[in-house]
N, C-alpha and C positions, 0 to 999 in steps of 0.2 A: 099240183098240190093235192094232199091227200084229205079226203074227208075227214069230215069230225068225229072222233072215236076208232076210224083206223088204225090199227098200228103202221108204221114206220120199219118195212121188213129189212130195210140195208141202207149200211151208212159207211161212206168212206172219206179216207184222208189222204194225204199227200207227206213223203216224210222227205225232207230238206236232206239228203245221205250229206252234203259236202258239212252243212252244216252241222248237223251232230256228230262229223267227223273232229271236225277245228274244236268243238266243244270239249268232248271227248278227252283230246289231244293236252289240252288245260287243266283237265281233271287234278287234283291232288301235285299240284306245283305251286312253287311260290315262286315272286317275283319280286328282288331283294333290290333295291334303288339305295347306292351310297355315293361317296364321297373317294372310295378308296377304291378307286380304278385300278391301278397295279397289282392288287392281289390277286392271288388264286382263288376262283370261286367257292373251292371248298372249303379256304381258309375262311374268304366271308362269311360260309353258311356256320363254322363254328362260331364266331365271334358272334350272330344273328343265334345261335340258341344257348352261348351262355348269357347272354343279355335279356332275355327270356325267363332263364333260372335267376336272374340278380333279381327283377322284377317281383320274379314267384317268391323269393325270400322278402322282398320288401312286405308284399301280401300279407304272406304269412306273419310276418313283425308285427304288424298293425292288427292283423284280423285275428287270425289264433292264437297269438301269445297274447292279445290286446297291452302292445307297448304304444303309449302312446308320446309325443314329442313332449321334455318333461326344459322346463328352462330352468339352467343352473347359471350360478355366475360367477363358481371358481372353474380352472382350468381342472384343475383334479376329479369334481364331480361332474363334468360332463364326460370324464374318458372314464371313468367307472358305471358311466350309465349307461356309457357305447359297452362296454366289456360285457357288464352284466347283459345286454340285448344279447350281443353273441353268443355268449353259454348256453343262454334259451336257445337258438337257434340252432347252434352246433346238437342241444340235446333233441330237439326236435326234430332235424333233420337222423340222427344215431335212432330215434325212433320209427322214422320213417321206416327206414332204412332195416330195421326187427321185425314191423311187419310186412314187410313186401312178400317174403317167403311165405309165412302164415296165412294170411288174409289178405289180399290186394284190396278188398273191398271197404275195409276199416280203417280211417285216419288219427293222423295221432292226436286229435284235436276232440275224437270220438272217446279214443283211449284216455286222455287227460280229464274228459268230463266223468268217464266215469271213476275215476280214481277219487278226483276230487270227493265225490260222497265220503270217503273213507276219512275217518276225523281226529285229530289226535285231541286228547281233553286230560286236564289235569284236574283229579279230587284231591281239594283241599279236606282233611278231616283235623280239630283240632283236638288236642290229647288235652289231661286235666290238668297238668304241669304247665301251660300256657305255651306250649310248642306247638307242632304242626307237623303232622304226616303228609306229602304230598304224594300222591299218585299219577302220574304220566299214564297215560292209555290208548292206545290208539282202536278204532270199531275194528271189529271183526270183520273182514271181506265176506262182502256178499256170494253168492255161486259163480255170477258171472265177473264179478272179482277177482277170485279165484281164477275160474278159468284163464281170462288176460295172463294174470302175474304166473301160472304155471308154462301157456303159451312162448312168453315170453321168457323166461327161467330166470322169473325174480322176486326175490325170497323177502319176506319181511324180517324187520332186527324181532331181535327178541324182545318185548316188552320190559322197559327200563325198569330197574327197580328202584324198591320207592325211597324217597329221602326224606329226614325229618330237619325242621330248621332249629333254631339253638331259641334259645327263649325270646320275648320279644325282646325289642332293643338291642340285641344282640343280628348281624347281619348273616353270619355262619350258617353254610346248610352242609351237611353231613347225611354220606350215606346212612341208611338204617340196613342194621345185619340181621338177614332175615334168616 
């Protein structure tokens, strides 16, 4: 035993070779336990990673589109709610799928919060005749606004033009010809 304040000039170990062989050996494999003994194992390992992606869409459903279980109690409004999920999903997924090339780094959940900033607002102004001019408008994108929707090659409409309504009591809304 070394005195107090000595250094400790050598120190060794033992390495186990068989054993970080077998370790090793395990490294980046999976081990897939089913029921379906007759298939071919690479058919399992498909059926083991679209089950994976069904999951990932589930995720996605709940976390980034925030759908949550809504209870309806005609037949009609529950498959409109499934449908409506989908469309979200199918776009979400078509989003993905825009930036993969561009940005691997950026998701569409990144892309949708920043969009979301962007605002559409209608001014109401009333004219002396007791009608109303309304104005539809949506904000001006920001730089990194911009950038995404050019990234991406997607164009904003044109800013609607404005419509005035027909006197009160009267329902009718008519373009105004500018």
């Amino acid at each position: 035993m070394p005195k107090a304040g000595t250094p400790i000039s050598s120190f060794g170990f033992r390495l186990d070779r068989a054993k970080l062989k077998q370790v090793r050996r395990r490294e980046g494999r999976y081990l897939l336990r089913t029921n379906l003994g007759a298939q071919d194992p690479q058919r399992l390992w498909t059926f083991y990673i679209q089950l994976t992606e069904v999951e990932q869409a589930f995720k996605e459903l709940k976390h980034d589109l925030a759908l949550r279980p809504i209870y309806h109690s005609c037949e009609r409004r529950i498959e409109a709610h499934i449908f409506v999920a989908f469309l979200a999903y199918c776009l979400q997924v078509t989003l993905k799928a825009q930036l993969r090339p561009l940005a691997r780094s950026i998701t569409p959940r990144e892309v949708i919060a920043k969009f979301k900033a962007m605002q559409m607002v209608d001014v109401h102004l009333p004219t002396t005749d007791g009608r109303e001019i309304v104005l539809s408008r949506y904000t001006q994108p920001e730089a990194d606004q911009r950038m995404l929707l050019d990234s991406l090659r997607l164009k904003l409409p044109e800013q609607p033009p404005p419509k005035i309504t027909a006197k009160k009591g009267r329902m009718a809304i008519e373009p105004l010809a500018v």
